[in-house]
GUFIDO-776642 format. One record per atom (N, C-alpha, C): residue number from 1; x, y, z; atom name; residue in three letters. Coordinates in pm, whole numbers, plus 50000, padded with zeros to 5 digits. Atoms other than C-alpha are relative to their C-alpha. Layout:
<NUM; <X; Y; Z>; CA; ALA>
...
//
This chain:
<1; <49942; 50122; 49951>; N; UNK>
<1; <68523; 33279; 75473>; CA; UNK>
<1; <50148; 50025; 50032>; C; UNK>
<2; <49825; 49970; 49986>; N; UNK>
<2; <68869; 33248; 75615>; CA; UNK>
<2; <50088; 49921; 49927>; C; UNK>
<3; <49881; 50080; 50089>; N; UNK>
<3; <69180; 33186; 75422>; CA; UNK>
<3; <50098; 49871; 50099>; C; UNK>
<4; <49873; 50077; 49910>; N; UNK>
<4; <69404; 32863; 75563>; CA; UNK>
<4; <50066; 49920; 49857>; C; UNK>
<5; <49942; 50065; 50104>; N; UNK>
<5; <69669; 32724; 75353>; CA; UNK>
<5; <49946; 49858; 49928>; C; UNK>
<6; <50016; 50139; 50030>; N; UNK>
<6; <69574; 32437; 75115>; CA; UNK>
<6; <50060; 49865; 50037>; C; UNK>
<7; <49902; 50119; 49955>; N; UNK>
<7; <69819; 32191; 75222>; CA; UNK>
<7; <49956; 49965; 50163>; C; UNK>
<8; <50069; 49988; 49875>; N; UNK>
<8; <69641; 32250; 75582>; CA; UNK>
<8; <49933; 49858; 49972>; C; UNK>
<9; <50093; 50121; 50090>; N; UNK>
<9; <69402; 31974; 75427>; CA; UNK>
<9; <50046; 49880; 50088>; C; UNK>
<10; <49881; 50166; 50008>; N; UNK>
<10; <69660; 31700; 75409>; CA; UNK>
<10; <50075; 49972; 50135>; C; UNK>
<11; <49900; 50004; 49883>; N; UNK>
<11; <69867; 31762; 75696>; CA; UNK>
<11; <49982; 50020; 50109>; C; UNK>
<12; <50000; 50030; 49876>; N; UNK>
<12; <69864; 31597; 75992>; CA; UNK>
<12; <50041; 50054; 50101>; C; UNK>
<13; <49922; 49975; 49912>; N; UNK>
<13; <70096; 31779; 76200>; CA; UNK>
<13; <49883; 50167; 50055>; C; UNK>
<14; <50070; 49921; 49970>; N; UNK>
<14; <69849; 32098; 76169>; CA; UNK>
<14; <49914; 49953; 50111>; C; UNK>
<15; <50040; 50035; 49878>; N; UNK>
<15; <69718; 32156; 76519>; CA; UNK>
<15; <49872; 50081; 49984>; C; UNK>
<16; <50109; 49964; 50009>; N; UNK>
<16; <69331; 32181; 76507>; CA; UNK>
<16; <49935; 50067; 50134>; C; UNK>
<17; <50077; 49942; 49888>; N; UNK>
<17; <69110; 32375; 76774>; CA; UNK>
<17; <49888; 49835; 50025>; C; UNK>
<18; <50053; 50121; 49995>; N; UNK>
<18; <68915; 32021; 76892>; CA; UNK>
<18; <49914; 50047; 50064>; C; UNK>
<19; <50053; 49936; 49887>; N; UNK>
<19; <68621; 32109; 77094>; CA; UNK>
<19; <49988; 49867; 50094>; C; UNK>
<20; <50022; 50123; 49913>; N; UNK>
<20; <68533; 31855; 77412>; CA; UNK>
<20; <49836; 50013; 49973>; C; UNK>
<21; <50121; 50077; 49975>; N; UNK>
<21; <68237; 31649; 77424>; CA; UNK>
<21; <49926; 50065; 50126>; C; UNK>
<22; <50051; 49934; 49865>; N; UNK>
<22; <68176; 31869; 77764>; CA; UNK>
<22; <49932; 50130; 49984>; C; UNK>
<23; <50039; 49868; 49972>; N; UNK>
<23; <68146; 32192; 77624>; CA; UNK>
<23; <49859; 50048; 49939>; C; UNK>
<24; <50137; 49949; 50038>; N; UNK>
<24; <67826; 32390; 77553>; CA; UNK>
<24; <50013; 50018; 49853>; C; UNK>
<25; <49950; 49980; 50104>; N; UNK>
<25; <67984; 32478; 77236>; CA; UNK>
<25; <49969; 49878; 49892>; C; UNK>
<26; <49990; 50132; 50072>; N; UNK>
<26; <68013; 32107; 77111>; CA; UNK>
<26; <49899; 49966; 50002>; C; UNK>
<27; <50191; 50026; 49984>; N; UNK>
<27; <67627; 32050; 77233>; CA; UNK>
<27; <49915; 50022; 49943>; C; UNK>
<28; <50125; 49916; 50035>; N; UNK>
<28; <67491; 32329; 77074>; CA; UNK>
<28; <50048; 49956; 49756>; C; UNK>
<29; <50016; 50044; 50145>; N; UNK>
<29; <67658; 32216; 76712>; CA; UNK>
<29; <50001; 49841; 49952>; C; UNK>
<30; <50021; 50115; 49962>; N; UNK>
<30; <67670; 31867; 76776>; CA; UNK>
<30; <49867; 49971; 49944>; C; UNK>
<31; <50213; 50058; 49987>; N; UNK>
<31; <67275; 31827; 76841>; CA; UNK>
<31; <50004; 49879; 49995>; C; UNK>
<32; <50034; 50105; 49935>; N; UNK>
<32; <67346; 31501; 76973>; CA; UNK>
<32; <49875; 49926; 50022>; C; UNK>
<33; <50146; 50079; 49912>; N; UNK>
<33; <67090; 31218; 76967>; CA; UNK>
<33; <50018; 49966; 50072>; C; UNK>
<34; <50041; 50098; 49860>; N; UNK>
<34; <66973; 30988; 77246>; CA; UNK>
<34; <50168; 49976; 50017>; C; UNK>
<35; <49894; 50120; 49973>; N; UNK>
<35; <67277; 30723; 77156>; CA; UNK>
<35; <50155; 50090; 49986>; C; UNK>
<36; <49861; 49917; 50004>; N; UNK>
<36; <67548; 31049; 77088>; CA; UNK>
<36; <50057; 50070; 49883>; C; UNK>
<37; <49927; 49952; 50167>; N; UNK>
<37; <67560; 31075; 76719>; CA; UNK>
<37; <49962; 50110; 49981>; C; UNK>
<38; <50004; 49788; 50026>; N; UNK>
<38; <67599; 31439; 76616>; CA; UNK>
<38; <49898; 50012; 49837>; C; UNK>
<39; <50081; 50000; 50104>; N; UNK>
<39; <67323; 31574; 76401>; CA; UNK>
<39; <50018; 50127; 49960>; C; UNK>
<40; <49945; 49860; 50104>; N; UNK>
<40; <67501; 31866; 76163>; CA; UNK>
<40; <49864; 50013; 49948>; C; UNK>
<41; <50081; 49911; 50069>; N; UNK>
<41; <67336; 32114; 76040>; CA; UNK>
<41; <50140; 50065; 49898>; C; UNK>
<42; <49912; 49899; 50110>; N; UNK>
<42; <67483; 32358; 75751>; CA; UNK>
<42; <50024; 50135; 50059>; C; UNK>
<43; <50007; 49902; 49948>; N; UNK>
<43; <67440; 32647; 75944>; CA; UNK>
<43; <49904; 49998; 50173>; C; UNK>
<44; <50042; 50005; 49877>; N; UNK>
<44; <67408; 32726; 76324>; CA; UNK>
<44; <50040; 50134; 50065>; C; UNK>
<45; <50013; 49847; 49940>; N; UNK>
<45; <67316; 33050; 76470>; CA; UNK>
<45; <49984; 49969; 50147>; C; UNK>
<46; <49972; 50020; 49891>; N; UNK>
<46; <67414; 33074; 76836>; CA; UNK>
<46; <49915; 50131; 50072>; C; UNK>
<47; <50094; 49916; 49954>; N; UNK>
<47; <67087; 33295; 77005>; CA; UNK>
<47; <50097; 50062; 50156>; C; UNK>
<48; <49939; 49893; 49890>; N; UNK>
<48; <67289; 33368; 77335>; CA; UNK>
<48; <50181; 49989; 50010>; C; UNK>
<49; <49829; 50063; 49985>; N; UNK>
<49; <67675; 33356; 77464>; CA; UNK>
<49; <49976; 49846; 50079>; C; UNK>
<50; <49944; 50160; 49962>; N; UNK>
<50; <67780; 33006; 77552>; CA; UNK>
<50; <50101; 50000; 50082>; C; UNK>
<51; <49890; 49996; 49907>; N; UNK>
<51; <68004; 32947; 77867>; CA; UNK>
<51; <50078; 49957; 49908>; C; UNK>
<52; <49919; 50026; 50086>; N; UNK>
<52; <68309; 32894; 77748>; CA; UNK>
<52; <50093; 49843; 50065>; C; UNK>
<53; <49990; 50097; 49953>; N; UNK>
<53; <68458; 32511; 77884>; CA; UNK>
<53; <50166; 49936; 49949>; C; UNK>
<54; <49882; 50077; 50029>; N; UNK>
<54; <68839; 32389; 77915>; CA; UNK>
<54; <50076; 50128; 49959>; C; UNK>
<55; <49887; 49908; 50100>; N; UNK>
<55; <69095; 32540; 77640>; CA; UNK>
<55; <49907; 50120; 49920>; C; UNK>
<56; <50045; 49867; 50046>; N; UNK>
<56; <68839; 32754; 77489>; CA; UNK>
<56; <49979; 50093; 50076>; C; UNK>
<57; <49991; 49892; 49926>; N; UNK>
<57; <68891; 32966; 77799>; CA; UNK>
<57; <50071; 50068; 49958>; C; UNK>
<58; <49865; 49945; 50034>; N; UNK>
<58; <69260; 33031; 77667>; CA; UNK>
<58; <49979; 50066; 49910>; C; UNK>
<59; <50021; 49851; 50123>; N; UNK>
<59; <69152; 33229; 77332>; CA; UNK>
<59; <49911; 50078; 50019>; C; UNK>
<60; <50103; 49910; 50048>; N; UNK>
<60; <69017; 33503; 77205>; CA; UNK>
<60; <49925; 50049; 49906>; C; UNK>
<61; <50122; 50005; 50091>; N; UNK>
<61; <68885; 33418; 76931>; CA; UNK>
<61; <49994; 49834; 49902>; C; UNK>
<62; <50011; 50163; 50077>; N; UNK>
<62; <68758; 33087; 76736>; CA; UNK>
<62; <49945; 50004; 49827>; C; UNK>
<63; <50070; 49965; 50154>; N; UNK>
<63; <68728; 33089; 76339>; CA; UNK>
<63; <49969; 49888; 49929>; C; UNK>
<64; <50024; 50080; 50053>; N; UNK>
<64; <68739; 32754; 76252>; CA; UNK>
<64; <49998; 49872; 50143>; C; UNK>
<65; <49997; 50033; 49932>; N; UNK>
<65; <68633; 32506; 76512>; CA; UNK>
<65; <49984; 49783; 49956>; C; UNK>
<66; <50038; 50202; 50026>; N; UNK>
<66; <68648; 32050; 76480>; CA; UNK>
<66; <49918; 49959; 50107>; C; UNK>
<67; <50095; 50071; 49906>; N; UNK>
<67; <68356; 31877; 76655>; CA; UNK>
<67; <50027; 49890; 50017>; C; UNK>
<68; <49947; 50160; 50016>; N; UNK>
<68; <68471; 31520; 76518>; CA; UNK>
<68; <50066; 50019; 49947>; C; UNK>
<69; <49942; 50057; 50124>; N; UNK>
<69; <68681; 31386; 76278>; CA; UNK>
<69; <49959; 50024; 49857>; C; UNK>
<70; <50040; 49956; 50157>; N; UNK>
<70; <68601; 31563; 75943>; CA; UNK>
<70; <49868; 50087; 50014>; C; UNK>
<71; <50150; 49898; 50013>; N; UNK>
<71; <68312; 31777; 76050>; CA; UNK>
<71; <50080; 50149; 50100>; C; UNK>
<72; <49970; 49834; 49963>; N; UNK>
<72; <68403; 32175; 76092>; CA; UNK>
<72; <49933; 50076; 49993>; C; UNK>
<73; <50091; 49792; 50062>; N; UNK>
<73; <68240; 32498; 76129>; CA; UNK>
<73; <50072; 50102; 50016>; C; UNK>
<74; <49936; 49871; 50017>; N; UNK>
<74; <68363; 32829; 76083>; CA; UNK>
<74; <49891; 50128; 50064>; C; UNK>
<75; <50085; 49868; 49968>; N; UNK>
<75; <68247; 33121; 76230>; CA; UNK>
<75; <50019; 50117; 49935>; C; UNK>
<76; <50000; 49869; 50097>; N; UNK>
<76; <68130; 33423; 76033>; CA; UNK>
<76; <49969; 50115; 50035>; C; UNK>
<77; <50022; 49932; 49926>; N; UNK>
<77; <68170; 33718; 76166>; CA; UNK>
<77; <49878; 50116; 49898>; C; UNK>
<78; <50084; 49940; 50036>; N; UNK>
<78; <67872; 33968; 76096>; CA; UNK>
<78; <50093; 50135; 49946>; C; UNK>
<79; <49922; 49914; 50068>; N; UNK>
<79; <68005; 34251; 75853>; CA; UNK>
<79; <49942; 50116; 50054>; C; UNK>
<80; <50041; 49861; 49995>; N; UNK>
<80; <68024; 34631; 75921>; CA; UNK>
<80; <49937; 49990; 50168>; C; UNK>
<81; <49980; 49970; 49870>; N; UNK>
<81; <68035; 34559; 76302>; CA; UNK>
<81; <50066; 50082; 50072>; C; UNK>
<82; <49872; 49915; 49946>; N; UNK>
<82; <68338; 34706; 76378>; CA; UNK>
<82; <50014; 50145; 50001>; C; UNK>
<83; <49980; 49888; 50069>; N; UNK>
<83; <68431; 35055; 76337>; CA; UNK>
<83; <50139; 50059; 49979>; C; UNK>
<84; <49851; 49977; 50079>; N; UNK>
<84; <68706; 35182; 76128>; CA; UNK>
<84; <50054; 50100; 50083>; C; UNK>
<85; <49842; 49954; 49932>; N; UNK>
<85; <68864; 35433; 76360>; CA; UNK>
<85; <49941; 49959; 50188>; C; UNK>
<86; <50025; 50051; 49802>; N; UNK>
<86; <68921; 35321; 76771>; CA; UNK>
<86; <50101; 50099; 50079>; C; UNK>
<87; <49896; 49963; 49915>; N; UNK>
<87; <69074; 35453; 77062>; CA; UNK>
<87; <50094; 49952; 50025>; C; UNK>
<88; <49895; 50008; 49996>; N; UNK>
<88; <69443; 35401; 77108>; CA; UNK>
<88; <50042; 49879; 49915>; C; UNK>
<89; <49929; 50075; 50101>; N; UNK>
<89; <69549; 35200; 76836>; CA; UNK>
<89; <50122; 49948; 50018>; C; UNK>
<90; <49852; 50045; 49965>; N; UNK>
<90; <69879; 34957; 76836>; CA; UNK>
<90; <50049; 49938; 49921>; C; UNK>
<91; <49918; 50028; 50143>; N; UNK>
<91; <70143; 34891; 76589>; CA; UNK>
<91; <50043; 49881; 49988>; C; UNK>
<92; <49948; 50137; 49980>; N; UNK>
<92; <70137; 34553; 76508>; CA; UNK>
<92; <50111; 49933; 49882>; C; UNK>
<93; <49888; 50092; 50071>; N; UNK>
<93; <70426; 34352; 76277>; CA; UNK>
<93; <49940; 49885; 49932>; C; UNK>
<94; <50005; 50137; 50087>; N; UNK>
<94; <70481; 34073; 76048>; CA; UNK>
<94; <50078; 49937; 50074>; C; UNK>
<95; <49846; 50074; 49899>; N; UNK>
<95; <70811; 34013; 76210>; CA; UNK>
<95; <50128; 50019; 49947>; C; UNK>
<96; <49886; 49981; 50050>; N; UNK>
<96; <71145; 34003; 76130>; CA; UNK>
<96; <50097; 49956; 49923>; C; UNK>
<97; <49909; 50121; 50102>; N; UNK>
<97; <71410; 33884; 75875>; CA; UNK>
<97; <50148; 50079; 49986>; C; UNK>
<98; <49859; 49984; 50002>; N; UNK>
<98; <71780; 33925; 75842>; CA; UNK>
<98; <49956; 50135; 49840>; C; UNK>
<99; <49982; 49916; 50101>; N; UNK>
<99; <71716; 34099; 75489>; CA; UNK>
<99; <49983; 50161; 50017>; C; UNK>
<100; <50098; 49844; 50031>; N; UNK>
<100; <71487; 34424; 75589>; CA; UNK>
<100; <50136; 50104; 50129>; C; UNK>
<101; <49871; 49891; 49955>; N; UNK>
<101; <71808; 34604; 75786>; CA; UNK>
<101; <50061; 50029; 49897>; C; UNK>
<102; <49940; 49961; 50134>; N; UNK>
<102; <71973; 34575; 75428>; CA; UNK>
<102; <49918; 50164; 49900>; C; UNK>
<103; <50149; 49898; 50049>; N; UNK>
<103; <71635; 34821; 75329>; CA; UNK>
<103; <50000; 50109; 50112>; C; UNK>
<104; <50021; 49895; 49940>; N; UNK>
<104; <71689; 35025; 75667>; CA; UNK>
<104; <49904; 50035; 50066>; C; UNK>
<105; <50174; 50005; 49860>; N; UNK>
<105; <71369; 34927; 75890>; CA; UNK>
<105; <50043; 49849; 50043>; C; UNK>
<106; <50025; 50111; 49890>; N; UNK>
<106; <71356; 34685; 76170>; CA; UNK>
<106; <49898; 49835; 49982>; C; UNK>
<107; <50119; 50053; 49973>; N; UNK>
<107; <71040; 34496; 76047>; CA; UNK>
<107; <49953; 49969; 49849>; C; UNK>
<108; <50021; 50014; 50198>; N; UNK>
<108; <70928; 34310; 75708>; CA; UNK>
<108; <49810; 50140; 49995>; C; UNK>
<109; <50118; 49912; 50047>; N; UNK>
<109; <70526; 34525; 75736>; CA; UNK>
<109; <49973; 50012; 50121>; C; UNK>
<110; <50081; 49911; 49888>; N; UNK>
<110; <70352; 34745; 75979>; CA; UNK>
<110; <49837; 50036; 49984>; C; UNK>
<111; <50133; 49906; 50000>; N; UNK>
<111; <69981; 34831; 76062>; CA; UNK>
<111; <49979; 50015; 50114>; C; UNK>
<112; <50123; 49962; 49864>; N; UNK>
<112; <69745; 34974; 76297>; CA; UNK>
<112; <49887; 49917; 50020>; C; UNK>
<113; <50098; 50123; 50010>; N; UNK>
<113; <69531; 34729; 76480>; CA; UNK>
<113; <49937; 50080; 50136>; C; UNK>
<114; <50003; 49963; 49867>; N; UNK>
<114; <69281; 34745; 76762>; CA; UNK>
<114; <50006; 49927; 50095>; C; UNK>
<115; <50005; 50127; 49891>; N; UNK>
<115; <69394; 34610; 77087>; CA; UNK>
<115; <49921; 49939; 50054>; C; UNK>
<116; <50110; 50058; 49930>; N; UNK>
<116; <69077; 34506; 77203>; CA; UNK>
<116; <49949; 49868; 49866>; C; UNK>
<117; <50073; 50138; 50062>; N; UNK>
<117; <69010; 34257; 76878>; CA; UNK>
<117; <50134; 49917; 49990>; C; UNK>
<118; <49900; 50133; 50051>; N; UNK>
<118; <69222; 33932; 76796>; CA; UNK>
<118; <50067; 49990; 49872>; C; UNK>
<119; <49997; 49964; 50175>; N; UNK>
<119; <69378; 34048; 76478>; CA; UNK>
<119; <50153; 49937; 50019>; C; UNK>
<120; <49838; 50031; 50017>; N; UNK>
<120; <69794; 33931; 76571>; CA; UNK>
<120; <50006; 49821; 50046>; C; UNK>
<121; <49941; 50150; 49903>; N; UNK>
<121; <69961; 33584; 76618>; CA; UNK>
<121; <50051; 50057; 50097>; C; UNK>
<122; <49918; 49941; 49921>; N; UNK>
<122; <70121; 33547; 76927>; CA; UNK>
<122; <50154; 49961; 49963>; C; UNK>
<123; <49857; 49988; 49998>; N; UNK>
<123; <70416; 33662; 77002>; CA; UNK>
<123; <50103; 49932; 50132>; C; UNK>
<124; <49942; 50007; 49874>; N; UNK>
<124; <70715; 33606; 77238>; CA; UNK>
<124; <50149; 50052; 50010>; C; UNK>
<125; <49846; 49977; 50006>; N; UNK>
<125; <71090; 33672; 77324>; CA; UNK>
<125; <50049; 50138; 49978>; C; UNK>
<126; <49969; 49858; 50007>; N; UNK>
<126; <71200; 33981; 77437>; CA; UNK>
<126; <49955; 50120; 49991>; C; UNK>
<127; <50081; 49880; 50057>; N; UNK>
<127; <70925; 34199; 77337>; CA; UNK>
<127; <50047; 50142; 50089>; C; UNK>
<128; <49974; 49882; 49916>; N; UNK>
<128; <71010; 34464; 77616>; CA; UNK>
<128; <50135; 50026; 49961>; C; UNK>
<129; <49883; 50013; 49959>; N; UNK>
<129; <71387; 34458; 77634>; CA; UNK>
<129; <50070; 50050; 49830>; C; UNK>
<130; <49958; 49970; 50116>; N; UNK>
<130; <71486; 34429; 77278>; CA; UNK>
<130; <49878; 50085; 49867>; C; UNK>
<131; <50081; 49927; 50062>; N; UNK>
<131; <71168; 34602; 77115>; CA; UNK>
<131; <49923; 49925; 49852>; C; UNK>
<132; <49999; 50075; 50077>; N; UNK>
<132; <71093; 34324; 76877>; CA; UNK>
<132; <49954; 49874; 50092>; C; UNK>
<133; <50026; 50193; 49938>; N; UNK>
<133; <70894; 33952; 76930>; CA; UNK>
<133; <50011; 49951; 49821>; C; UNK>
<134; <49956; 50110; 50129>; N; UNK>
<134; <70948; 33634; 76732>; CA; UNK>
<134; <49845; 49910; 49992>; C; UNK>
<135; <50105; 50112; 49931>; N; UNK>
<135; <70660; 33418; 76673>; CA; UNK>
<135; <50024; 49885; 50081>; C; UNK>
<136; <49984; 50107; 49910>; N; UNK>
<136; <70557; 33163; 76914>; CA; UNK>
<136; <49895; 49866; 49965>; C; UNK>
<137; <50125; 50186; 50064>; N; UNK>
<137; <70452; 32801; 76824>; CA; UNK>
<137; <49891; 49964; 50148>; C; UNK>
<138; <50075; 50097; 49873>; N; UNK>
<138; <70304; 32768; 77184>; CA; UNK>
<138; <49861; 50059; 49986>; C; UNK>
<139; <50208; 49994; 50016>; N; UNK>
<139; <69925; 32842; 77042>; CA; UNK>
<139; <49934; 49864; 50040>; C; UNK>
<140; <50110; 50180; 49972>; N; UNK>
<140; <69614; 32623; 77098>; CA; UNK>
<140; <49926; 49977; 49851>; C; UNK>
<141; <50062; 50060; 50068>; N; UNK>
<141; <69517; 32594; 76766>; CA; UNK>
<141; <50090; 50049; 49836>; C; UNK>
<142; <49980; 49941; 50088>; N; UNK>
<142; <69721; 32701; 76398>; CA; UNK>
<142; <49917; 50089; 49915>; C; UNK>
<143; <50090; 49903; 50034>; N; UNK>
<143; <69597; 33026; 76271>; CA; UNK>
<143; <49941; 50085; 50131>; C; UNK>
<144; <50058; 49916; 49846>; N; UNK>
<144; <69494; 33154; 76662>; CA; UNK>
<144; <50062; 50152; 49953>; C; UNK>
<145; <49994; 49878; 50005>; N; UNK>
<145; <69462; 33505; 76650>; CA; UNK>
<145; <49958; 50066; 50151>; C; UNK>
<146; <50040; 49980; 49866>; N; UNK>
<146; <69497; 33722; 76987>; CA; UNK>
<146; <49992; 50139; 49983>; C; UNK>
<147; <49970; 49872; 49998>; N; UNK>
<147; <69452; 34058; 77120>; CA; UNK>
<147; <50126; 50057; 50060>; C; UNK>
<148; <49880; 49951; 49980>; N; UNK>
<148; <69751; 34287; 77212>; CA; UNK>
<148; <49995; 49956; 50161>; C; UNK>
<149; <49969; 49997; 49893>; N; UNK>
<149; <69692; 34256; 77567>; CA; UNK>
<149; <50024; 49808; 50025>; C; UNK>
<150; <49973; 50122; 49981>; N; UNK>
<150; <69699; 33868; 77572>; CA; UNK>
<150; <50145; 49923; 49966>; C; UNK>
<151; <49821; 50017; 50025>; N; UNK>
<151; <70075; 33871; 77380>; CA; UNK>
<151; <50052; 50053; 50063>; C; UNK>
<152; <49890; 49896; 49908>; N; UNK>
<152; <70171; 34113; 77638>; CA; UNK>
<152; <49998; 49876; 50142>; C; UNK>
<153; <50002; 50125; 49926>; N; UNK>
<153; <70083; 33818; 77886>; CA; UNK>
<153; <50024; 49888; 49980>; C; UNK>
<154; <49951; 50159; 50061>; N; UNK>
<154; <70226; 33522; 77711>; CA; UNK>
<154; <50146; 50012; 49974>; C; UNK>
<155; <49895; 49945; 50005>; N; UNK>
<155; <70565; 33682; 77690>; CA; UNK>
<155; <50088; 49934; 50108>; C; UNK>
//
């Protein structure tokens, strides 16, 4: 399951992924009767890809998604998909803080990610020029996770 802060809960200002009433997405967990009312299930296995409709064009990936007002699903990704080493790997950040020059590095933590999955927030500001981004609040949902090539285009 994915981690989101507890206080997420309570607070309004957190910006949810909403799906539309249009998309295939919302249809297929929905299960809409006749008159509209959504008939949840606990679990919903998605047999093919699903066009993707609106703002869920803009990501690249969805982990926790709102259908209504208090009804969520999460998507679980199937384990031991991935594989632990990839071609060209890219050094992704935490970010930056006035303190970690006092320590003699640029950057509070460093890893190796692969650019082809959604593993970074985005970024913005400067990334080329000064060699360093800041986060950027302009996501579509808190918690959005992108791939490298999509922060290199939101810049």
């Amino acid at each position: 399951m994915h981690y989101n802060p507890p206080h997420w809960d309570s607070d309004e200002s957190i910006k949810r992924f909403v799906l539309s009433q249009h998309s295939d997405l919302y249809q297929k967990l929905c299960n809409p009767s006749e008159d509209g009312t959504c008939n949840y299930s606990t679990s919903v296995t998605l047999d093919s890809n699903l066009a993707c409709y609106g703002k869920e064009c803009r990501v690249d990936d969805l982990e926790v998604v709102q259908v209504a007002p208090g009804a969520f699903y999460e998507y679980i990704r199937q384990p031991c998909v991935s594989m632990s080493f990839y071609d060209s790997p890219k050094k992704v950040i935490t970010g930056f803080s006035p303190w970690v020059a006092n320590i003699g590095r640029r950057h509070t933590h460093a890893m190796c990610a692969d650019p082809r999955t959604a593993v970074a927030a985005r970024s913005c500001c400067n990334i080329t020029e000064a060699e360093q981004a800041e986060y950027n609040h302009d996501f579509e949902y808190h918690g959005e996770r992108v791939k490298h090539g999509t922060n290199l285009t939101s810049v």
